[in-house]
ZAMARGU-4260 file (C-alpha; in steps of 0.2 Angstrom, whole numbers, plus 5000, padded with zeros to 4 digits):
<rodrens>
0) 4988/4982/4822 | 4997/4965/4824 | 4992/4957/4842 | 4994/4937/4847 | 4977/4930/4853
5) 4988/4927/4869 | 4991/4943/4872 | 4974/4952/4863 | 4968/4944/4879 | 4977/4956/4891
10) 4971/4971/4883 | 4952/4965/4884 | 4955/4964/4902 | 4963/4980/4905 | 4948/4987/4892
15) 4935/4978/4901 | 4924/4981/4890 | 4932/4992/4877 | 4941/4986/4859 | 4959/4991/4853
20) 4956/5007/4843 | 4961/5011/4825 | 4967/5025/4817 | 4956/5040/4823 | 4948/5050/4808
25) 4950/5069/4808 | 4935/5075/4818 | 4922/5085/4808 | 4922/5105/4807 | 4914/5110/4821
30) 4909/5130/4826 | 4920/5142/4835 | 4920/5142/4853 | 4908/5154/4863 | 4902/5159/4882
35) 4909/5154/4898 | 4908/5142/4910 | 4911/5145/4931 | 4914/5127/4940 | 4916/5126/4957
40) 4927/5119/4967 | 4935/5119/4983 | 4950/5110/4978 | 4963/5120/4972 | 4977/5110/4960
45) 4997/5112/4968 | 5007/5113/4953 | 5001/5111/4933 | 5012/5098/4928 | 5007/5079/4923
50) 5025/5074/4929 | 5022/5078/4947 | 5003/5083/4951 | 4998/5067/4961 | 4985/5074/4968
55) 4967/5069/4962 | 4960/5085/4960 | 4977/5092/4952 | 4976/5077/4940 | 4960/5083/4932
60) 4965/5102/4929 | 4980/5094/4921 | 4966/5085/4909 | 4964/5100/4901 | 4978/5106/4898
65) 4988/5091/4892 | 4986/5076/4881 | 4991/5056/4886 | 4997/5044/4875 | 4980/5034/4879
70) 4966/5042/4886 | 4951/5035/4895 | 4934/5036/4890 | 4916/5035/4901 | 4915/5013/4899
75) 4933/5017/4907 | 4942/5011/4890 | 4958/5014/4882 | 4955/5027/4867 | 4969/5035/4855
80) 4976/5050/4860 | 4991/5058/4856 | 4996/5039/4850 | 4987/5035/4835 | 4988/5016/4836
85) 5000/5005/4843 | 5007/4987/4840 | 5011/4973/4854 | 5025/4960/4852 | 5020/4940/4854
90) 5028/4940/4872 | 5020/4956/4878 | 5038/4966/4881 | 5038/4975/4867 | 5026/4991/4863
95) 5025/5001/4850 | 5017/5018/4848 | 5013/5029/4831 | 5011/5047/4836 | 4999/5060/4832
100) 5006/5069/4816 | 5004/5088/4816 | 5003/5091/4833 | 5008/5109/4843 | 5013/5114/4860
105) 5002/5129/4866 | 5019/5139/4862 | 5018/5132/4844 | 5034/5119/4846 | 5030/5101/4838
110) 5026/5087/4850 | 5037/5072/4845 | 5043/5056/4850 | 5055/5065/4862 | 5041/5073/4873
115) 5035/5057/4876 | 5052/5047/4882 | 5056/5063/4890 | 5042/5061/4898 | 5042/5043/4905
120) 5061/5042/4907 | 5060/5058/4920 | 5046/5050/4930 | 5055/5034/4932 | 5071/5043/4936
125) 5076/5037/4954 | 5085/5055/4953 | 5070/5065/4951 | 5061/5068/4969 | 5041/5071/4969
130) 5036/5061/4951 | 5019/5050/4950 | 5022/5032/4954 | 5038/5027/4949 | 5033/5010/4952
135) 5021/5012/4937 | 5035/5011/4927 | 5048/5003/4933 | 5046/4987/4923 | 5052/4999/4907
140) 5070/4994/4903 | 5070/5005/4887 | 5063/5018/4876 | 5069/5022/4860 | 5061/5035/4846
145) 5066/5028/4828 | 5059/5043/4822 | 5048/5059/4826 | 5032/5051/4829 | 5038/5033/4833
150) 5040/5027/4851 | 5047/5009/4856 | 5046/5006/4874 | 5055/4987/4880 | 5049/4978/4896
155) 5059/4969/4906 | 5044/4956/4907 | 5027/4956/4903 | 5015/4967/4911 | 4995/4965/4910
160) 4991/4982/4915 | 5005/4993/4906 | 4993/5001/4892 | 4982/5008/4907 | 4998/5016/4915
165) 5001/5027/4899 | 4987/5036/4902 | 4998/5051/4910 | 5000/5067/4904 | 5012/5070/4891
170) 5025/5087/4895 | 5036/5096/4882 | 5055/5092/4886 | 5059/5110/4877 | 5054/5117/4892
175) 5055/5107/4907 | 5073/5098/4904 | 5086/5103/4917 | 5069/5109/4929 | 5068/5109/4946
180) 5051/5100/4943 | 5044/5103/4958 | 5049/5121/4959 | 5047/5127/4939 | 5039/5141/4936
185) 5031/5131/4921 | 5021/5121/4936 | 5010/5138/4937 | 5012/5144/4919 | 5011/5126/4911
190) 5012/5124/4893 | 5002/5107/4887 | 4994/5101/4870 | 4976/5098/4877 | 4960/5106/4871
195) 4963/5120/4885 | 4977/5135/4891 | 4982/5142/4908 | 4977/5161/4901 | 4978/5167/4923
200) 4980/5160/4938 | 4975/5169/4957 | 4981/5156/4970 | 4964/5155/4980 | 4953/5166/4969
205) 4953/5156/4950 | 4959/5147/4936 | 4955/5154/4920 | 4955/5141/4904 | 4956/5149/4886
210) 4951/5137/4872 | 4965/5128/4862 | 4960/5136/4844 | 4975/5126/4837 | 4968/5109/4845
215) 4972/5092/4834 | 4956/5086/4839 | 4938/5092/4837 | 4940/5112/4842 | 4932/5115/4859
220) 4916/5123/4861 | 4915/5133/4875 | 4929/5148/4876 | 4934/5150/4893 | 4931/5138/4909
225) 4935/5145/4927 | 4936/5137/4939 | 4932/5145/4955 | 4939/5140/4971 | 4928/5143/4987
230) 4932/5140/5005 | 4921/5126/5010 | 4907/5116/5003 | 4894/5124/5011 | 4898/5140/5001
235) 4899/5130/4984 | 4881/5123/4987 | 4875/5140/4990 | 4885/5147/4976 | 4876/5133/4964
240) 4862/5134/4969 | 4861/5156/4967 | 4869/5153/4948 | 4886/5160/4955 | 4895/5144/4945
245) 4887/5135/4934 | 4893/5118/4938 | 4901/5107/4950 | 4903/5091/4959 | 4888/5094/4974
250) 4894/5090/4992 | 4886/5073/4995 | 4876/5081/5013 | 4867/5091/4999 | 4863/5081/4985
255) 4843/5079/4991 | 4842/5097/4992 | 4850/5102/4977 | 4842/5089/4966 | 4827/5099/4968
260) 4833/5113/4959 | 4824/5112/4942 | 4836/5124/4934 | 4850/5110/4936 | 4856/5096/4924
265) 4862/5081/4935 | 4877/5065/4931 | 4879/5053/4943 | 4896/5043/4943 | 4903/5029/4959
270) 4917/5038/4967 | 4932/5034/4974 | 4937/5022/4989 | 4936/5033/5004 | 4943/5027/5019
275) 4953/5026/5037 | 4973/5024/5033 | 4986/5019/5047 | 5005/5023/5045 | 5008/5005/5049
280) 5026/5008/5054 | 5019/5018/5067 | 5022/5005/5084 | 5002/5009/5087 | 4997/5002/5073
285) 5009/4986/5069 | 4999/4974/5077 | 4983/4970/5064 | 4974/4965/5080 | 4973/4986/5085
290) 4969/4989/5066 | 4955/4975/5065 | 4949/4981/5080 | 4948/4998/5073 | 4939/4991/5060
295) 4926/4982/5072 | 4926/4998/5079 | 4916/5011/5066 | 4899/5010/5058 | 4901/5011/5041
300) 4884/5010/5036 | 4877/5023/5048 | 4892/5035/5040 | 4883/5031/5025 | 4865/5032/5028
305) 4867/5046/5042 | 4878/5058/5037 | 4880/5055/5019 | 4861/5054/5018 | 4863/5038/5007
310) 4874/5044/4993 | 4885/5031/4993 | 4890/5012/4994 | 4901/5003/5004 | 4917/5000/4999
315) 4929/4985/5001 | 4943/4987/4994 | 4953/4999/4982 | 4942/4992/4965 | 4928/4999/4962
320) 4910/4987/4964 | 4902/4980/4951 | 4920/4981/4939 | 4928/4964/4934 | 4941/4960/4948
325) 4931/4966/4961 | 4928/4952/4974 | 4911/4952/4980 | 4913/4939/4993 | 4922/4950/5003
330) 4911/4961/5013 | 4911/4976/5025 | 4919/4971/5041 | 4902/4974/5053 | 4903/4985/5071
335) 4908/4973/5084 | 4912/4981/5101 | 4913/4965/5109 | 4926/4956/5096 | 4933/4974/5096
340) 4938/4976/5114 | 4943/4957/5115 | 4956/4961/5100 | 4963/4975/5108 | 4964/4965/5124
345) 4972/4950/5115 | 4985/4963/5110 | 4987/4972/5129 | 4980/4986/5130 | 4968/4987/5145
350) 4959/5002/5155 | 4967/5015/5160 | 4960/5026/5176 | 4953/5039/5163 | 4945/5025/5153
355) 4957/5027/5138 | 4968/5013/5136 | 4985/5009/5138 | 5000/4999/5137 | 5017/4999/5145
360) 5013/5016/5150 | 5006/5022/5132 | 4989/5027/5129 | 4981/5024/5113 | 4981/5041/5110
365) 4983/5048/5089 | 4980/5061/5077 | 4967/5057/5063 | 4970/5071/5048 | 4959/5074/5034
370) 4955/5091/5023 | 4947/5106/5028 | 4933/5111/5019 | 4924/5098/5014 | 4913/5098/5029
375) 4904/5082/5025 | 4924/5074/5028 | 4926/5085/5044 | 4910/5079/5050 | 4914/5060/5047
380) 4931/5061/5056 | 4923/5068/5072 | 4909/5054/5071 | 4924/5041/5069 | 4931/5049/5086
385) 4914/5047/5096 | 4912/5030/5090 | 4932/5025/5094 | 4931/5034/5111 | 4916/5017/5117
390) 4932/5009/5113 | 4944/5019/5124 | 4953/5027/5110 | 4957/5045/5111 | 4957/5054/5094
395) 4962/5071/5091 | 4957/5076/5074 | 4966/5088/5065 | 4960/5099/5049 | 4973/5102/5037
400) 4973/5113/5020 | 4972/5101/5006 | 4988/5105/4996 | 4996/5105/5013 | 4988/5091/5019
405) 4993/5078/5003 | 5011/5085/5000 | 5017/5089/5017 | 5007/5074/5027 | 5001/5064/5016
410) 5014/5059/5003 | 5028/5059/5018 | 5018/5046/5028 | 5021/5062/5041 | 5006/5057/5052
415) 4998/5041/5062 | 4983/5041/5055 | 4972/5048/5040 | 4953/5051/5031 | 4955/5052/5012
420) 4948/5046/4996 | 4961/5036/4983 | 4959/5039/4965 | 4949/5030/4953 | 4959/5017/4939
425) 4956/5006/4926 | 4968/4992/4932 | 4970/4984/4948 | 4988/4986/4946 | 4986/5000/4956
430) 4987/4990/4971 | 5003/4989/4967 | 5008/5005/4970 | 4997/5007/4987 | 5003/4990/4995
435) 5019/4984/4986 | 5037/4985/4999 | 5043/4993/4984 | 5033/5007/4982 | 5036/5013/5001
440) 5052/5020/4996 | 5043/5030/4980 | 5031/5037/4991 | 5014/5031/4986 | 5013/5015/4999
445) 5013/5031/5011 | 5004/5020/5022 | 5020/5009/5023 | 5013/4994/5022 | 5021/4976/5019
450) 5017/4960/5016 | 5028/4946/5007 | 5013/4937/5005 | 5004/4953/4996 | 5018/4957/4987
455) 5020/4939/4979 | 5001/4942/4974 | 5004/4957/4967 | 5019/4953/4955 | 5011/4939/4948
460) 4995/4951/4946 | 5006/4961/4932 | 5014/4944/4925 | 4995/4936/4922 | 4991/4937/4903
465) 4975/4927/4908 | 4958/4939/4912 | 4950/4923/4923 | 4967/4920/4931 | 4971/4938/4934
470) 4955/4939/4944 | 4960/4926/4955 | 4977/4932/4960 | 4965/4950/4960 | 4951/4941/4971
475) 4965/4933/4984 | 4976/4951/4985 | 4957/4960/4992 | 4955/4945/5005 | 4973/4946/5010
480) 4971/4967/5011 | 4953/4964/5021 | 4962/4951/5032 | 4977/4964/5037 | 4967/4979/5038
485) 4980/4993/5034 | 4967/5002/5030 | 4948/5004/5033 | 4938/5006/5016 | 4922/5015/5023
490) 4912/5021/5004 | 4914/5025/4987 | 4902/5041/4986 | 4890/5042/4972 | 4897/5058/4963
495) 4882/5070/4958 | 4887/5082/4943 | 4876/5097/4943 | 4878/5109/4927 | 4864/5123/4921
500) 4855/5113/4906 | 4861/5125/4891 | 4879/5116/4894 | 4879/5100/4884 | 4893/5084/4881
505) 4893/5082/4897 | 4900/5064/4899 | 4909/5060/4917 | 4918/5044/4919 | 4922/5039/4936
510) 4941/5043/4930 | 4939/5061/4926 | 4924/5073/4923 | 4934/5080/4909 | 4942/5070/4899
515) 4927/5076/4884 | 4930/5094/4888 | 4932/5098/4869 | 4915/5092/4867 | 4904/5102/4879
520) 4897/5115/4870 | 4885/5127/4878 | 4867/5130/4869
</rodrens>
């Protein structure tokens, strides 16, 4: 593999502490596949395709069923996947990608060099409505396939983070070409080339996943997974803990108690950023005095030690602790009534006769949205509104479906305020595409934030070939974001796996639980 030292730099940073790969042996004979494994889950995916599942849960069904270019493995490094090996030019704009030979669609089609610019040419297609982050690849100007299993992919200009971004699922241009993506029936019957197929589907009762006998890689061991959706997670804790399913993520309320069941296996992975969102184009929110007061406003640690019984850490930002360009000089912003109220009096809003206040004849009056179901995350939002009403805020909350609640609300920044959990990357590029101008149009900067100054930070984030110098521009773009406050980071849960003991391979990276399935095997 041919890479300048310049540019062998970049992809140690996006590896942090992985190594370019090299050609992947043939994995060794392994036995057939055998049993059944229930995991529980009350997340239900919206749609089966990797061209437009956004949705965190979503993206790790699709794992299953379909193969990246570069996957990622539990040190959160870049392996080989459907790509083989790849090559890098001397100025960084110019990729190359040697496909996987021999590899078959679960209709038995070949998987070739078309798939793949299909693929990435359909998500960055300003046509198509409802892909991933288009932003993502938007510094592609071209892709070319000089033959079946060859990929070239140009930049416009460099970009530090672009291996990491290939990490999305491939999907067969045979059957999706011409598609109403969003509305295919393909999005409920998909047809990958992961370890793992859609055999049925009962929209609020199961998924059932048959092995991939054909698989390129190592054969999976166990021969179907379902995954069972329940209604709440009080229900899945019950259900674990009865041997109704035999794995799943535990609620974090419930973590003490189920750690005690000696019949379970546990992992433990950091979580994602969970957090307060504002729309900030919303005219209560615009001045960052309202959303630093906010801020000022809420116990982070007393979420944490109380209701999440200590099973987390406190966030600061989008990045994860302890990674490379996290800043650890920035720190959770501390509860302050006092400098709370005197922002919000700075900024003119004062006592109104019920005690809530207002402004030119306003109250500061919203709706906070979050999930139903998870009860831990609908007993957050109403401690949130206690604590915001010392203020004088009046919060209403409101408990959405979770499909409903990303895709109608969510993803159309269709609401004022909002308690979710971002997803997990490799790359703080992904900043990009919460907090760039650019990417409000896209609709993943759906809290509709802007900033020159951030997106100044941002741009030259991507052009940085330099791991020390990234995390500089990385370390100032997380003071800047702490400063403004579009959003409150709250914690980043510590994610307890539980799985009976006979299930073995188990190896969850804070990316994806699943991203090994082919290995698990059950004794």
């Amino acid at each position: 593999m041919r890479l300048s030292k310049f540019w062998g730099l970049i992809v140690l940073a996006v590896l942090v502490a992985g190594c370019m790969p090299q050609p992947a042996t043939p994995a060794p004979p392994a036995a057939g596949p055998s049993g059944t494994l229930v995991y529980g889950t009350i997340a239900e995916p919206s749609r089966l395709n990797p061209i437009v599942g956004p949705e965190v849960h979503t993206k790790a069904a699709i794992d299953l069923v379909f193969d990246p270019l570069v996957a990622v493995d539990d040190q959160m490094a870049l392996i080989p996947a459907l790509a083989t090996r790849w090559e890098i030019s001397p100025d960084g704009r110019q990729y190359t990608f040697y496909l996987r030979q021999g590899v078959r669609w679960h209709d038995g089609q070949e998987f070739t060099a078309d798939d793949v610019k299909f693929t990435l040419d359909t998500i960055r297609d300003p046509n198509v409505k409802g892909t991933i982050a288009k932003t993502d690849y938007a510094g592609i100007r071209e892709i070319t396939t000089p033959d079946k299993y060859t990929v070239k992919i140009a930049l416009q200009a460099p970009d530090a983070s672009f291996l990491s971004k290939l990490s999305v699922g491939i999907a067969p241009k045979h059957l999706l070409e011409g598609q109403d993506l969003l509305n295919t029936g393909f999005n409920r019957k998909p047809v990958g080339t992961g370890p793992y197929k859609v055999e049925e589907w009962a929209s609020g009762q199961y998924i059932r996943f048959k092995a991939n006998q054909d698989y390129w890689g190592r054969k999976p061991g166990i021969e179907t997974i379902i995954w069972k959706f329940l209604k709440d997670s009080s229900i899945l804790t019950v259900q674990l803990l009865s041997g109704e399913v035999d794995a799943a993520a535990v609620p974090s309320n419930d973590i003490g108690r189920v750690r005690q069941d000696r019949n379970l296996s546990f992992f433990e992975t950091l979580g994602f950023n969970t957090y307060v969102g504002f729309n900030n184009e919303n005219p209560l929110f615009r001045d960052r005095r309202v959303r630093q007061a906010l801020n000022y406003g809420l116990d982070k640690q007393a979420i944490i030690n109380g209701i999440l019984e200590g099973q987390a850490v406190p966030a600061t930002s989008e990045i994860l602790p302890n990674t490379y360009y996290y800043n650890p000089n920035v720190r959770p912003w501390p509860r302050d009534l006092n400098r709370a109220r005197a922002l919000l009096s700075e900024a003119g809003w004062q006592p109104g006769p019920d005690g809530i206040l207002q402004k030119d004849g306003q109250k500061l009056k919203f709706k906070l949205l979050t999930n139903s179901g998870d009860k831990v995350r609908e007993e957050i939002v109403l401690f949130i509104r206690q604590q915001w009403r010392e203020l004088g805020v009046d919060v209403e909350p409101v408990f959405l479906e979770l499909n409903t609640f990303i895709n109608d609300y969510v993803l159309k920044s269709n609401f004022e305020a909002i308690f979710i959990g971002s997803s997990v990357n490799v790359d703080p590029d992904f900043l990009y595409r919460r907090f760039h101008t650019s990417s409000i149009a896209a609709g993943h900067n759906f809290l509709r934030y802007s900033n020159p100054e951030l997106d100044q930070l941002l741009e030259a984030g991507r052009l940085e070939a330099n791991p020390e110098k990234r995390r500089e521009v990385y370390f100032r773009a997380q003071e800047l974001i702490y400063r403004e406050a579009p959003s409150i980071p709250i914690f980043h849960p510590k994610v307890v796996y539980a799985f009976r003991p006979q299930i073995s391979g188990v190896k969850p990276s804070p990316i994806s639980l699943w991203w090994n399935v082919e290995e698990w095997r059950l004794r």
